[in-house]
N, C-alpha and C positions, 0 to 999 in steps of 0.2 A: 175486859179481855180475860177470858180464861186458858192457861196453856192447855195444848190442845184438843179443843172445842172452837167451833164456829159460833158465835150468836147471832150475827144478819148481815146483810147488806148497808154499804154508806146508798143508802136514796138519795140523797143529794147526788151523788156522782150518777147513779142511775137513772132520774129524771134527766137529765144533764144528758148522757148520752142518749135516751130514746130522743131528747128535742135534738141532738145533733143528727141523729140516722131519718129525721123527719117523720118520728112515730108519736102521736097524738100523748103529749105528758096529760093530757086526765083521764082517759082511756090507762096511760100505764098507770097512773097512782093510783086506779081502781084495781089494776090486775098484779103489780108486783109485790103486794104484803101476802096474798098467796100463793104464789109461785115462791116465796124468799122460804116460807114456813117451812115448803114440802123440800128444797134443795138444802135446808139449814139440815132438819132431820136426816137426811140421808147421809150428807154430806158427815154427818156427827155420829151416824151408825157405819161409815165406808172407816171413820178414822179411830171407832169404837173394837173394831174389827182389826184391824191393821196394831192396836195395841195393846190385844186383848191378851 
């Protein structure tokens, strides 16, 4: 944990809800380490911004 900075997602919890909402968990474990990358970035330039 870095104060404030994001470093990723818990996957666990997120595999966990796609099989709750009935979305194919190997289909997501393919697609969420790039989707995590581009919303970590932004997410870490929105809060770069805000305490700049």
């Amino acid at each position: 944990m870095i104060p404030g900075a994001v470093l990723g997602w818990d996957m666990g919890a997120a595999l966990a809800l796609a099989h709750a909402l009935g979305i194919d968990t190997l289909i997501t474990a393919e697609l969420l380490p790039e989707i995590e990358a581009v919303m970590v970035r932004k997410l870490n330039e929105q809060i770069g911004e805000n305490h700049g």
